[in-house]
mmCIF file of the N, C-alpha and C atoms, coordinates in Angstrom:
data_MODEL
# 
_entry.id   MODEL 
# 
loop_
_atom_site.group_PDB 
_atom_site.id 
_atom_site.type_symbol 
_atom_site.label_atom_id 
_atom_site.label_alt_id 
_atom_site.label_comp_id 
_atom_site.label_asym_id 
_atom_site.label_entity_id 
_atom_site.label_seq_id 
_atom_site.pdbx_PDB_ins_code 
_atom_site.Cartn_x 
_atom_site.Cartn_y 
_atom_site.Cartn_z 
_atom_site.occupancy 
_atom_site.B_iso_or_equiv 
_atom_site.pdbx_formal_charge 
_atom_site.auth_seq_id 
_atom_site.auth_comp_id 
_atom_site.auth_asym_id 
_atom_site.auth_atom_id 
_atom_site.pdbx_PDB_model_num 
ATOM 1   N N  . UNK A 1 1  ? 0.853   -1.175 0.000   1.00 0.00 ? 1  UNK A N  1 
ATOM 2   C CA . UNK A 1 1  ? 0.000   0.000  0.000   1.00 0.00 ? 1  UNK A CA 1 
ATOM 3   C C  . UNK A 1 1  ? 0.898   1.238  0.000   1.00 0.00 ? 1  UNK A C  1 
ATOM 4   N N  . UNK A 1 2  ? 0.867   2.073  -1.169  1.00 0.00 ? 2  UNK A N  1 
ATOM 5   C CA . UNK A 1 2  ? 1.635   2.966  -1.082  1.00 0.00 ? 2  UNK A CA 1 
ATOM 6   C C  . UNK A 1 2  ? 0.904   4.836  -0.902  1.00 0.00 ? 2  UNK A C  1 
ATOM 7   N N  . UNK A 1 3  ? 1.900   5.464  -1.286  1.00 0.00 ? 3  UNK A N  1 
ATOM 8   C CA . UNK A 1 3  ? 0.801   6.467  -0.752  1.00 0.00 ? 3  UNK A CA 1 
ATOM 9   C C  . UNK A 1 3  ? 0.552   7.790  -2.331  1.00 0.00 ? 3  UNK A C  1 
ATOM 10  N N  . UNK A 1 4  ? -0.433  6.291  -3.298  1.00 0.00 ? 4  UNK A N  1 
ATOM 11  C CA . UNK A 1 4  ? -0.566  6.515  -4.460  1.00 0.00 ? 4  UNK A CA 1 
ATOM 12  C C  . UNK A 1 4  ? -1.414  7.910  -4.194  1.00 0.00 ? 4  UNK A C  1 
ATOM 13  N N  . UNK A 1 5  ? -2.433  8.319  -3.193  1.00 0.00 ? 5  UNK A N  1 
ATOM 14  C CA . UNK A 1 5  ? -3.521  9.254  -3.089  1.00 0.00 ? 5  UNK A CA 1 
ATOM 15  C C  . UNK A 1 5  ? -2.613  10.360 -2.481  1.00 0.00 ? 5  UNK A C  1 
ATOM 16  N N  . UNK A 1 6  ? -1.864  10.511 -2.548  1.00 0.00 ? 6  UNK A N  1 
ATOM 17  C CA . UNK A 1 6  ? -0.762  11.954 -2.477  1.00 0.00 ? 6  UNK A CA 1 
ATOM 18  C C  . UNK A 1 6  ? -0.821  12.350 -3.814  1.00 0.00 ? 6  UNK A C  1 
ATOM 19  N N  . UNK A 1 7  ? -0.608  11.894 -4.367  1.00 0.00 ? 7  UNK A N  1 
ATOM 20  C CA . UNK A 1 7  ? -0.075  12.376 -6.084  1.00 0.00 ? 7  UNK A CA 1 
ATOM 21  C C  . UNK A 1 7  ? -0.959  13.473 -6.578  1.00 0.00 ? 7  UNK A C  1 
ATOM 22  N N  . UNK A 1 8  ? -0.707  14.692 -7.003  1.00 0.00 ? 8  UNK A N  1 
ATOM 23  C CA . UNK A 1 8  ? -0.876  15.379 -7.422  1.00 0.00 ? 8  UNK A CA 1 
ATOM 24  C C  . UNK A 1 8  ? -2.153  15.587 -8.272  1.00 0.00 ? 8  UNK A C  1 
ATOM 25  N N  . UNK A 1 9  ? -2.441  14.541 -9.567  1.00 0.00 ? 9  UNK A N  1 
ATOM 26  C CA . UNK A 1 9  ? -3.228  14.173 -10.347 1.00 0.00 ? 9  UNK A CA 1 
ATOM 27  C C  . UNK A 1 9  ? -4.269  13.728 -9.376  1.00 0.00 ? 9  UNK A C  1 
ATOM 28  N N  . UNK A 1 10 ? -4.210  12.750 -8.522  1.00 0.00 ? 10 UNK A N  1 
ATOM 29  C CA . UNK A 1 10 ? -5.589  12.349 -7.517  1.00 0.00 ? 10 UNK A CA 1 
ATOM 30  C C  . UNK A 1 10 ? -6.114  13.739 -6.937  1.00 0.00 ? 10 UNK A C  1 
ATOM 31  N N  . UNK A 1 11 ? -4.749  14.305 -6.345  1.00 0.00 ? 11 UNK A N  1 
ATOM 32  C CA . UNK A 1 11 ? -6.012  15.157 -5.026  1.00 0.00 ? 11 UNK A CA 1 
ATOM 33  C C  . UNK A 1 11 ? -6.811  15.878 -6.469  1.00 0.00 ? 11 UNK A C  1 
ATOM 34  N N  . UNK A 1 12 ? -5.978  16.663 -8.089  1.00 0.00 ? 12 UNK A N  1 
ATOM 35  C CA . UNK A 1 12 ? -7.088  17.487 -8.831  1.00 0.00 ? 12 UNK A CA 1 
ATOM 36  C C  . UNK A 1 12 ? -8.168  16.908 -9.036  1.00 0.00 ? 12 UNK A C  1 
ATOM 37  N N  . UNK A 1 13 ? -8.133  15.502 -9.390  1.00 0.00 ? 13 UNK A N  1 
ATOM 38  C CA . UNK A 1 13 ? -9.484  14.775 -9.671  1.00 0.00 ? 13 UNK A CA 1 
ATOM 39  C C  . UNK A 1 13 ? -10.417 14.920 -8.555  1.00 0.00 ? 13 UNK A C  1 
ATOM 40  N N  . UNK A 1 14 ? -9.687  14.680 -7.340  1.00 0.00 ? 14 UNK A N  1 
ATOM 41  C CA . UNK A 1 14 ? -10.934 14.915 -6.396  1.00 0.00 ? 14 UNK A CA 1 
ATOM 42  C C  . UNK A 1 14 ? -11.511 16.212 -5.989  1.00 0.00 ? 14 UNK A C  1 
ATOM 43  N N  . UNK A 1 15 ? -10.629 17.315 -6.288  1.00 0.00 ? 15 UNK A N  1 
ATOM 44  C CA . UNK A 1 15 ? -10.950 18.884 -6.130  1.00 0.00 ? 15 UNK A CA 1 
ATOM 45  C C  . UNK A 1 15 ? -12.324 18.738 -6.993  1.00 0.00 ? 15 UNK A C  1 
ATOM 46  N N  . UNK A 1 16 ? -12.113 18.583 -8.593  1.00 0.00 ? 16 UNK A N  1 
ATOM 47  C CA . UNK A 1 16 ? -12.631 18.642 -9.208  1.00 0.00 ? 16 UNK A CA 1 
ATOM 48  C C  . UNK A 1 16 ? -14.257 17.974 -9.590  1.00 0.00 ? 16 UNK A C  1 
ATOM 49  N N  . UNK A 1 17 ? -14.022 16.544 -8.505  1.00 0.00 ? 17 UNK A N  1 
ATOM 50  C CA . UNK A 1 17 ? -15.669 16.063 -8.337  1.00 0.00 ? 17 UNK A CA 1 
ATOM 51  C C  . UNK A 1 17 ? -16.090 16.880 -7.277  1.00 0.00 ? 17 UNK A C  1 
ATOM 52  N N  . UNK A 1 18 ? -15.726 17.070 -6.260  1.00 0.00 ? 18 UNK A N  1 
ATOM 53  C CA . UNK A 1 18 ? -15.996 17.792 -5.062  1.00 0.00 ? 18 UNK A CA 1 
ATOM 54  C C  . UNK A 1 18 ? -16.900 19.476 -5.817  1.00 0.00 ? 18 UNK A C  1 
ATOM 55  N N  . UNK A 1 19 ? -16.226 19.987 -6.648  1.00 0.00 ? 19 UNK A N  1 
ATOM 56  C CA . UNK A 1 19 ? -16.358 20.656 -7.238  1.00 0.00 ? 19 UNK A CA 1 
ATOM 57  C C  . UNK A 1 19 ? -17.851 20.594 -8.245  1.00 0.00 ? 19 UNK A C  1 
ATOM 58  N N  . UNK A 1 20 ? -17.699 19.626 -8.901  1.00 0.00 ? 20 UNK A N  1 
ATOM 59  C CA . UNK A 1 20 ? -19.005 19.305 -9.530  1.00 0.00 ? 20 UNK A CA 1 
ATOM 60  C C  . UNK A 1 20 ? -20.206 18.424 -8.737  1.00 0.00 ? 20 UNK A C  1 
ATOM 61  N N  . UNK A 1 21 ? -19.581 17.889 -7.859  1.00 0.00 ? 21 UNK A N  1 
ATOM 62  C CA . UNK A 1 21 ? -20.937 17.708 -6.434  1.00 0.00 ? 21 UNK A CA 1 
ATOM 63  C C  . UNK A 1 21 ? -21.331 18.914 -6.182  1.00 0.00 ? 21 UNK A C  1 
ATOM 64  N N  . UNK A 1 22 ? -20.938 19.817 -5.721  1.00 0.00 ? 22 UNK A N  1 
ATOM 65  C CA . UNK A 1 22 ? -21.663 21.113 -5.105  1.00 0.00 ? 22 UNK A CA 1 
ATOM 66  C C  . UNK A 1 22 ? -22.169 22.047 -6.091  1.00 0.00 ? 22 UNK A C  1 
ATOM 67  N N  . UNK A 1 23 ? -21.964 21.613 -7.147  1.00 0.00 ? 23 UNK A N  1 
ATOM 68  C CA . UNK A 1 23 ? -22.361 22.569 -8.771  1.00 0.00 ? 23 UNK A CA 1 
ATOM 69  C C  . UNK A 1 23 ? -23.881 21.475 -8.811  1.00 0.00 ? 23 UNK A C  1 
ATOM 70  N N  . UNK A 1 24 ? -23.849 20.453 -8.878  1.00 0.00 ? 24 UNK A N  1 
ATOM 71  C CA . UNK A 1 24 ? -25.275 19.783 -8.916  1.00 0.00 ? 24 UNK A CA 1 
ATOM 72  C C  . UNK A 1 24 ? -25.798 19.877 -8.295  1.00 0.00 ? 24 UNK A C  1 
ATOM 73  N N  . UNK A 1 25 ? -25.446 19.435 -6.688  1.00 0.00 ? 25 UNK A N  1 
ATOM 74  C CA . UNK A 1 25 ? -26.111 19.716 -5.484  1.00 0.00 ? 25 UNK A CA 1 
ATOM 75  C C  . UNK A 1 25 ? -26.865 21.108 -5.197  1.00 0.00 ? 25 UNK A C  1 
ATOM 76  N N  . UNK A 1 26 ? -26.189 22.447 -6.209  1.00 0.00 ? 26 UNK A N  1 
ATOM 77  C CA . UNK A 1 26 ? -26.571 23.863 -5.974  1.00 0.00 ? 26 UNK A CA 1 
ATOM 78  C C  . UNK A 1 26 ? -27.872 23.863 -6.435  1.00 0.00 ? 26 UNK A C  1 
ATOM 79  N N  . UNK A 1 27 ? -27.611 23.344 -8.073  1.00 0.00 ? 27 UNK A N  1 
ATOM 80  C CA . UNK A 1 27 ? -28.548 23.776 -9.179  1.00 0.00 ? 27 UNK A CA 1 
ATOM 81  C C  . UNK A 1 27 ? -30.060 22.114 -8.978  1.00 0.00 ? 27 UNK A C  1 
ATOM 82  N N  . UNK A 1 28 ? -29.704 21.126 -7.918  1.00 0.00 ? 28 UNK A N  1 
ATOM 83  C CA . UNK A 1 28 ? -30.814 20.790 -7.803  1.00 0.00 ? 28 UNK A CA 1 
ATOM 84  C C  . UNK A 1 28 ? -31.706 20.898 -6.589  1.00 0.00 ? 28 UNK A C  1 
ATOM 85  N N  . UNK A 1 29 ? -30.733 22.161 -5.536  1.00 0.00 ? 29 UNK A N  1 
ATOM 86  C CA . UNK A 1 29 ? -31.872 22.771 -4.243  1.00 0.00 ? 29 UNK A CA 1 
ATOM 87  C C  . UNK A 1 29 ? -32.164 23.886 -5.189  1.00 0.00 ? 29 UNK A C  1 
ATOM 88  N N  . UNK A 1 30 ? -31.962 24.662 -6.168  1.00 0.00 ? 30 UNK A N  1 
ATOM 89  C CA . UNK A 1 30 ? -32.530 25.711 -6.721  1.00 0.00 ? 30 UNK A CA 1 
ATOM 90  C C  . UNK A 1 30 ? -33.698 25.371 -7.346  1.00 0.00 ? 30 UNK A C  1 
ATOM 91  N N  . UNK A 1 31 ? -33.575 24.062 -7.951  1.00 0.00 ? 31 UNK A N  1 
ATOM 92  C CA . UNK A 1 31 ? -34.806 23.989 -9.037  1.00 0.00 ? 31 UNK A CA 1 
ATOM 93  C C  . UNK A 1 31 ? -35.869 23.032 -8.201  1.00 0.00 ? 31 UNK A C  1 
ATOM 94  N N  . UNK A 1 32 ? -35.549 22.913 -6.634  1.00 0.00 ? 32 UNK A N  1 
ATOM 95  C CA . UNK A 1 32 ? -36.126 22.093 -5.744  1.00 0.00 ? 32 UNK A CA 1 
ATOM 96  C C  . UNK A 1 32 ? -37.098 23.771 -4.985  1.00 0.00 ? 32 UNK A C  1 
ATOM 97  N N  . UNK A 1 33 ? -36.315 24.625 -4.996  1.00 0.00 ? 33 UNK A N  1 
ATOM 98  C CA . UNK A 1 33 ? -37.064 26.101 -4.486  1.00 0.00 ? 33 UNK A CA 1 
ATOM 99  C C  . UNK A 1 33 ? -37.954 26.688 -5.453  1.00 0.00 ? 33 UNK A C  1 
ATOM 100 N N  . UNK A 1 34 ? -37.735 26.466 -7.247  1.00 0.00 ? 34 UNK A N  1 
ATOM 101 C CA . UNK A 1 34 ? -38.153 27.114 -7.955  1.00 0.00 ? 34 UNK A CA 1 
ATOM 102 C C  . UNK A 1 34 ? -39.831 26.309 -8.245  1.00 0.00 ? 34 UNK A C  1 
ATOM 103 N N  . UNK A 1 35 ? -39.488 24.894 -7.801  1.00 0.00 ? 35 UNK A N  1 
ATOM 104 C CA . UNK A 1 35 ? -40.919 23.687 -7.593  1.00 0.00 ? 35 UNK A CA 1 
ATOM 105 C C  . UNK A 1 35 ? -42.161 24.177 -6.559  1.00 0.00 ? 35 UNK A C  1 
ATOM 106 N N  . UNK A 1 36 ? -41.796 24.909 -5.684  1.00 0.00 ? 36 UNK A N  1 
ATOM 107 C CA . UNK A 1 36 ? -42.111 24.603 -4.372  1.00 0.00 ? 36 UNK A CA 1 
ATOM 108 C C  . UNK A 1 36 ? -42.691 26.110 -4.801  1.00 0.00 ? 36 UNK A C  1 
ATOM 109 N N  . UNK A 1 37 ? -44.384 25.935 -3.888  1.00 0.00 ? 37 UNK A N  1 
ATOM 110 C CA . UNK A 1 37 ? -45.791 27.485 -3.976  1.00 0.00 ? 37 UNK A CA 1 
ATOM 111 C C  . UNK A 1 37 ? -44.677 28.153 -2.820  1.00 0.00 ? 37 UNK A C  1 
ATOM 112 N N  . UNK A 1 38 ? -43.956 28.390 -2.379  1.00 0.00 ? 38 UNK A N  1 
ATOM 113 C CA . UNK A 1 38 ? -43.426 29.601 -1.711  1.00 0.00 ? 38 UNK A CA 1 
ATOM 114 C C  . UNK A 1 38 ? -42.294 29.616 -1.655  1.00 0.00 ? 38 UNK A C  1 
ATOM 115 N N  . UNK A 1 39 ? -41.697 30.933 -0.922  1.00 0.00 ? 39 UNK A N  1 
ATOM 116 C CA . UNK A 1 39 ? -40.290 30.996 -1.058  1.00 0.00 ? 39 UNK A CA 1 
ATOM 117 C C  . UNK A 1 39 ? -39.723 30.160 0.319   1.00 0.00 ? 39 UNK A C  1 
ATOM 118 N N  . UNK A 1 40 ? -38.497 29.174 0.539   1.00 0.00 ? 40 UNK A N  1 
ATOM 119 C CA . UNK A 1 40 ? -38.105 28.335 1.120   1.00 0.00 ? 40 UNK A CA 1 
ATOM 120 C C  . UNK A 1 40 ? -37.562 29.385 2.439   1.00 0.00 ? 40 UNK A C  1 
ATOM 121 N N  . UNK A 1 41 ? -36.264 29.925 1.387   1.00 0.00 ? 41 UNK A N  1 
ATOM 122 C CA . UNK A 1 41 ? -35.525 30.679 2.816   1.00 0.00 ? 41 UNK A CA 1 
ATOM 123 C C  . UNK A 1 41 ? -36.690 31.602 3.510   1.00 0.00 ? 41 UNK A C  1 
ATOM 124 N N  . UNK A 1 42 ? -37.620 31.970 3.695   1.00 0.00 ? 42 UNK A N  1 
ATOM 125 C CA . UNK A 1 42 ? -38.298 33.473 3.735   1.00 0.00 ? 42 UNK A CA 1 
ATOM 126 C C  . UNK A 1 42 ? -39.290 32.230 4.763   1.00 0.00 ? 42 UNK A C  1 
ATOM 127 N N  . UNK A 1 43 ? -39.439 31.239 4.242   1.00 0.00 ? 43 UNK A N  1 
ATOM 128 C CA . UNK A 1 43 ? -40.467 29.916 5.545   1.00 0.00 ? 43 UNK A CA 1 
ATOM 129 C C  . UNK A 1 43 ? -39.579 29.603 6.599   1.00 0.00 ? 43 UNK A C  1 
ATOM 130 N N  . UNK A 1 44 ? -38.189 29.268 5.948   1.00 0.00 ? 44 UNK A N  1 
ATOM 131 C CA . UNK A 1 44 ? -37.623 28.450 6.654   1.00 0.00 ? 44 UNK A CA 1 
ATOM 132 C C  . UNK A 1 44 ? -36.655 29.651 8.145   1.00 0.00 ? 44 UNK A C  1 
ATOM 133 N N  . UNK A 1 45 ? -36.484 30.657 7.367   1.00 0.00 ? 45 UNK A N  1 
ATOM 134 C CA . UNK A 1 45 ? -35.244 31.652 8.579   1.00 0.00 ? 45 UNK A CA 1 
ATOM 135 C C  . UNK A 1 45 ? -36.225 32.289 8.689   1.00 0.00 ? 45 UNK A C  1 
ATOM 136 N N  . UNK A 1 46 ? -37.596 33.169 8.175   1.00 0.00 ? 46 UNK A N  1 
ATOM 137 C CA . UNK A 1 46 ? -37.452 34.308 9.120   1.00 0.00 ? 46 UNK A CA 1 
ATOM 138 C C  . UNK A 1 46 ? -39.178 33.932 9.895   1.00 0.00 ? 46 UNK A C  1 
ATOM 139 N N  . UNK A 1 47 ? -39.798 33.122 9.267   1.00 0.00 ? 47 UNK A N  1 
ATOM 140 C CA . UNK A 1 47 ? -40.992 31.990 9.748   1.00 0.00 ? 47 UNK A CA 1 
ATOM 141 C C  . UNK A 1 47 ? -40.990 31.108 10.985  1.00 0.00 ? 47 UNK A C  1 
ATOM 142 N N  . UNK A 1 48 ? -39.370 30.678 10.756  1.00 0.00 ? 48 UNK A N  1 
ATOM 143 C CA . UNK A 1 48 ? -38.842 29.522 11.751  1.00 0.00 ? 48 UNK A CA 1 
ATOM 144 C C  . UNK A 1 48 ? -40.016 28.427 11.479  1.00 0.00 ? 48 UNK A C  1 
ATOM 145 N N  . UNK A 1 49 ? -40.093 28.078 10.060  1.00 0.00 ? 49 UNK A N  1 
ATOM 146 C CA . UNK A 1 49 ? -40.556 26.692 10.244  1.00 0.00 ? 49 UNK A CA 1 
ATOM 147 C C  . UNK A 1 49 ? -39.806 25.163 9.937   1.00 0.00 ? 49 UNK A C  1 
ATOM 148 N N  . UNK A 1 50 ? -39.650 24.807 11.432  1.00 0.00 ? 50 UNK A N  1 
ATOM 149 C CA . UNK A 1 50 ? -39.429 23.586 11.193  1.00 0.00 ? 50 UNK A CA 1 
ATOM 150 C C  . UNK A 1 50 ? -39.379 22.629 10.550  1.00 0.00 ? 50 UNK A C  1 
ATOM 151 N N  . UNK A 1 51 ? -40.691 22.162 10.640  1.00 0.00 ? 51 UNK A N  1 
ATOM 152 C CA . UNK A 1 51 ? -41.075 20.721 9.629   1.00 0.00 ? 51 UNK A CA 1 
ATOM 153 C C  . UNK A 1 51 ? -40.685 21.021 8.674   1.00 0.00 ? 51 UNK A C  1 
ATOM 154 N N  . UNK A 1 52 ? -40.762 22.372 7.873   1.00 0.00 ? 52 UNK A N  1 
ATOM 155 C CA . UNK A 1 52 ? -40.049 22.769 6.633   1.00 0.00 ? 52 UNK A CA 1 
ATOM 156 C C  . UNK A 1 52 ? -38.827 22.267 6.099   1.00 0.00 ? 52 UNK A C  1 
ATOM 157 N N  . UNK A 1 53 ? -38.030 22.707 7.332   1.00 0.00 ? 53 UNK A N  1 
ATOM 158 C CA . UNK A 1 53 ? -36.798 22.606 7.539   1.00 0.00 ? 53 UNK A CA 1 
ATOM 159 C C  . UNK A 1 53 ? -36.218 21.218 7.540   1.00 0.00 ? 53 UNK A C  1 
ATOM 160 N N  . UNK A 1 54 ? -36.769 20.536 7.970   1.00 0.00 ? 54 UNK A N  1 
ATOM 161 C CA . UNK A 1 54 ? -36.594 18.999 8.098   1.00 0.00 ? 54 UNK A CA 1 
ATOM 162 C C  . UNK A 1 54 ? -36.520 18.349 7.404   1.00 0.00 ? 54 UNK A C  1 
ATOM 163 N N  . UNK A 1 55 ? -37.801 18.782 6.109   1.00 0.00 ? 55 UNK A N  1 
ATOM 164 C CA . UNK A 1 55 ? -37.726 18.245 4.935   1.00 0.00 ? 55 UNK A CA 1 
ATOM 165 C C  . UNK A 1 55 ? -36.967 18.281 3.765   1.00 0.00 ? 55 UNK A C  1 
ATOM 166 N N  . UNK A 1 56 ? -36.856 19.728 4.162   1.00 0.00 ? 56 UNK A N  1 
ATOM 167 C CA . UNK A 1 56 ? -35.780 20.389 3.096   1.00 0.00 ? 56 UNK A CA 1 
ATOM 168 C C  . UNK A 1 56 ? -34.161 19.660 3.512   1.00 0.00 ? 56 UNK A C  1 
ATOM 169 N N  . UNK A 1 57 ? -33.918 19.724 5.087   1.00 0.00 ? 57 UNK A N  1 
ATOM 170 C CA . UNK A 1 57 ? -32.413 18.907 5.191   1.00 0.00 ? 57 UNK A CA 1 
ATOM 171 C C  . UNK A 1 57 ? -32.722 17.402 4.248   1.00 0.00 ? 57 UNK A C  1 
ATOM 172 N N  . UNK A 1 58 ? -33.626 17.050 4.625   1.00 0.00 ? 58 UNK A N  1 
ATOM 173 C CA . UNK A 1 58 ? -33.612 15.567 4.093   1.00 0.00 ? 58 UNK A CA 1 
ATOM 174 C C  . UNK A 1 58 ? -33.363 15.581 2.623   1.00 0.00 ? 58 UNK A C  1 
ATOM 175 N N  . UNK A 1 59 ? -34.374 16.198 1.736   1.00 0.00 ? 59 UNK A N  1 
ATOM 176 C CA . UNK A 1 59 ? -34.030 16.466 0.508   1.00 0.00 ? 59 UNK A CA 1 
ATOM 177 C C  . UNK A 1 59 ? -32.702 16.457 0.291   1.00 0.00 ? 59 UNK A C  1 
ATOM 178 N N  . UNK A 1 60 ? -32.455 17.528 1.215   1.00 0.00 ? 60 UNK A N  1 
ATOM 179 C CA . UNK A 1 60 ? -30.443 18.117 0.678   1.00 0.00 ? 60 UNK A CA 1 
ATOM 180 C C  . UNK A 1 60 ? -29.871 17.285 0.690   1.00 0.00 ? 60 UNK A C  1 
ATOM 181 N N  . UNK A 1 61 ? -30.151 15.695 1.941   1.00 0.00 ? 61 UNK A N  1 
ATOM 182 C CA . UNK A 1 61 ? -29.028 14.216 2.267   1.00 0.00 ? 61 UNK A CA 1 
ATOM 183 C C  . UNK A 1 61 ? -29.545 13.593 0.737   1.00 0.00 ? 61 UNK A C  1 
ATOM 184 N N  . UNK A 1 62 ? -30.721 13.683 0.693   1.00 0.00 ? 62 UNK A N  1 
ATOM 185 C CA . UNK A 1 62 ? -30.952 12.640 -0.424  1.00 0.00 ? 62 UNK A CA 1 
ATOM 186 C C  . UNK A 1 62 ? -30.381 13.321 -1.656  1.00 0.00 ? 62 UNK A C  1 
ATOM 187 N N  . UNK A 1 63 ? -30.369 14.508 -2.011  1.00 0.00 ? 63 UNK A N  1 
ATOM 188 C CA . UNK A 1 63 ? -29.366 14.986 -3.205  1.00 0.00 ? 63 UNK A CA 1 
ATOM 189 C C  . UNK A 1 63 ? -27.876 14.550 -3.349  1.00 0.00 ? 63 UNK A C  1 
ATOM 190 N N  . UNK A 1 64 ? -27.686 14.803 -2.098  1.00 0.00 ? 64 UNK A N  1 
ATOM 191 C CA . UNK A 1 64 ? -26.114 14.457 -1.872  1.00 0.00 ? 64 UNK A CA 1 
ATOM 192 C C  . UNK A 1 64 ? -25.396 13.082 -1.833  1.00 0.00 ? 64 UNK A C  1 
ATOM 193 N N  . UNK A 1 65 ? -26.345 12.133 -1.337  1.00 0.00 ? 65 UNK A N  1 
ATOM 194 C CA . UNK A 1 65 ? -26.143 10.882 -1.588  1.00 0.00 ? 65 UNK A CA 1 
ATOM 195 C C  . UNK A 1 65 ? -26.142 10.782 -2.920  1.00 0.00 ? 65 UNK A C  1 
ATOM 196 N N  . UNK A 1 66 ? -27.037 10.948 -4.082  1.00 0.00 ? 66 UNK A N  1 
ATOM 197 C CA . UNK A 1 66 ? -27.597 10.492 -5.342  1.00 0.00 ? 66 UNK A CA 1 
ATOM 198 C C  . UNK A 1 66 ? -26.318 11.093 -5.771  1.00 0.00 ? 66 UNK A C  1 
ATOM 199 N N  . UNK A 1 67 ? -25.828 12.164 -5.468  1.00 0.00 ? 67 UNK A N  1 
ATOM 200 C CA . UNK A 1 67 ? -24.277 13.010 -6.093  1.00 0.00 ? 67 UNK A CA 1 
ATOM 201 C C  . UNK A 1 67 ? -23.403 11.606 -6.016  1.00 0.00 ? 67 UNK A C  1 
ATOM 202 N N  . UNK A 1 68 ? -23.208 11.930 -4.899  1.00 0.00 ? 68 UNK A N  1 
ATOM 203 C CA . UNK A 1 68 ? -21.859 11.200 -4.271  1.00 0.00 ? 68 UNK A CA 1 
ATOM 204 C C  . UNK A 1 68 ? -21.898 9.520  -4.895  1.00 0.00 ? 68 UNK A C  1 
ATOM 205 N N  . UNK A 1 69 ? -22.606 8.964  -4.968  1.00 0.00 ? 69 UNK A N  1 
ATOM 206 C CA . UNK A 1 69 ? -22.769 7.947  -5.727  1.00 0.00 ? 69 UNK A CA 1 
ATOM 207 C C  . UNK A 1 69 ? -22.592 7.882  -7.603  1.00 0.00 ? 69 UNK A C  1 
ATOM 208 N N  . UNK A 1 70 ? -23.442 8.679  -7.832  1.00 0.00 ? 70 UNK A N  1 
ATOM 209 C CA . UNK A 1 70 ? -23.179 8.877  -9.392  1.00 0.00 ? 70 UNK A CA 1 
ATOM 210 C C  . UNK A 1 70 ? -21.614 9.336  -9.441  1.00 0.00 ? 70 UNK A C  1 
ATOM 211 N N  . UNK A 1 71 ? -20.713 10.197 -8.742  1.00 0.00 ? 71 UNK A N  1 
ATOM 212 C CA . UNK A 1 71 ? -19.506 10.733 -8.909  1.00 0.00 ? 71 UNK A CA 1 
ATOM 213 C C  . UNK A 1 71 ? -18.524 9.587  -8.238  1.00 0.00 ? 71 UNK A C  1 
ATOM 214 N N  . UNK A 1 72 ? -19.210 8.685  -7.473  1.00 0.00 ? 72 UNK A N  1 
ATOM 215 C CA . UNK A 1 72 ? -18.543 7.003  -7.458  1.00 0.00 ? 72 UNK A CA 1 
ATOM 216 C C  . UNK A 1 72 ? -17.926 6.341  -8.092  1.00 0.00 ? 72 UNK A C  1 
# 
């Protein structure tokens, strides 16, 4: 076992999914806000609604999983 994941070329590849995880992950809570009869942040911070909130984290795990897997 050597310490092939130093190399230069790995860490860019991984900058670079890391990079396009959070470019998908952005553009599918945007078009997850643009779905939805009201505005999210404006329920969720200045409303303080919860359950909102809950759902919306969950959404965000389940985006991020579906990322992180496809970029697998």
């Amino acid at each position: 076992m050597g310490i092939e994941w130093l190399k230069p070329a790995v860490i860019f590849g991984s900058l670079i999914y890391a990079v396009i995880g959070l470019a998908v992950f952005w553009l599918a809570f945007l078009l997850i806000d643009k779905l939805t009869p009201y505005d999210l942040w404006q329920e969720i911070v200045e409303k303080q609604n919860m359950a909102l909130g809950l759902v919306v984290a969950a959404m965000s795990l389940g985006i991020c999983i579906i990322v992180a897997a496809a970029i697998h």
